[in-house]
N, C-alpha and C positions, 0 to 999 in steps of 0.2 A: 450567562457568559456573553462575552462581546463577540459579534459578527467573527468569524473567520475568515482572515483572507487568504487566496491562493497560496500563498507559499506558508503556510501556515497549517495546511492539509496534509501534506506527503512530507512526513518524517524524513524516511529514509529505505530505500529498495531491501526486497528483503532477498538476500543470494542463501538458498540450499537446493540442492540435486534435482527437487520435485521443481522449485521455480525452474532449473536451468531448462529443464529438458519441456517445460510449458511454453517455453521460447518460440521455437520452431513451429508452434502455432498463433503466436504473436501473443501471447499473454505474457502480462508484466506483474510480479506481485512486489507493492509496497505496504510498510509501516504508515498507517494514513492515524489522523488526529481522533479521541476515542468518541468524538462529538459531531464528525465528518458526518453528510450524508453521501447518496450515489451522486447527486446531481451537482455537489459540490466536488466532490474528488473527477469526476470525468473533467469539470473543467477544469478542474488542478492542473490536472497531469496534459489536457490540449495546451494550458496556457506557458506549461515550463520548458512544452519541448517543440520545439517548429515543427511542422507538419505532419503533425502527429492528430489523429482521427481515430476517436474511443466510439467503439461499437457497444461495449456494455460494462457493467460493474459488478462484482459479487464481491460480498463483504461476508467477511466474519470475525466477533467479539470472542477472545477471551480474556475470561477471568484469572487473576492474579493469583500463583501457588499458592499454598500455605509454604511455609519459614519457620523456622525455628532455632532461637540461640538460646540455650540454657530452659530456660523452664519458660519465658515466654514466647510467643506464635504472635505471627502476624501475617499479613499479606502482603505478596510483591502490587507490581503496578497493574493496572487493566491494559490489554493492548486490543488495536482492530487493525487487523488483516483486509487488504484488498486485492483480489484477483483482475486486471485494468485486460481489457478483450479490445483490438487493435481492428480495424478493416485492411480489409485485405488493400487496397491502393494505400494506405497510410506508411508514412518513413518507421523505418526500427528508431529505440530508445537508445542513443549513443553510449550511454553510461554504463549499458548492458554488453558492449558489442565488443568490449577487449576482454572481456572472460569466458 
């Protein structure tokens, strides 16, 4: 596959209860690309958003359901999770801040 660039990394934020409330300790979880690495996504996410300062990365891969219509099965898509850990002098993620 071809080089990844920034904006090519971070899909798209992913908003449920356990992200909102990881907030309050500056963690931000996005939908990152399933080829991403850490050191690619920390600079995703410094270079998309101004003064923004990534302390650390956790990723996690899963695997796509099983599916099923009629008699045959398949799988959905792969996706990977990233858990984006903020320092503490770093700005909040705007995108996050009207919900």
């Amino acid at each position: 596959m071809a080089s990844l660039q920034y904006y090519d990394v971070v899909l798209q934020p992913l908003v449920t209860e356990k992200s909102m409330a990881g907030m309050g300790e500056k963690k931000y979880t996005f939908l990152v690309h399933p080829e991403a690495n850490k050191t690619q996504i920390k600079e995703a996410v410094e270079r998309m958003f101004d003064g923004v300062k990534v302390a650390g990365v956790n990723t996690m891969c899963q695997d796509g359901k099983t599916k099923r219509r009629g008699a045959t099965s398949g799988k959905t898509a792969k996706t990977k999770k990233a858990i984006v850990s903020l320092t503490a002098d770093s700005k909040d993620i705007e995108i996050f801040s009207g919900l």
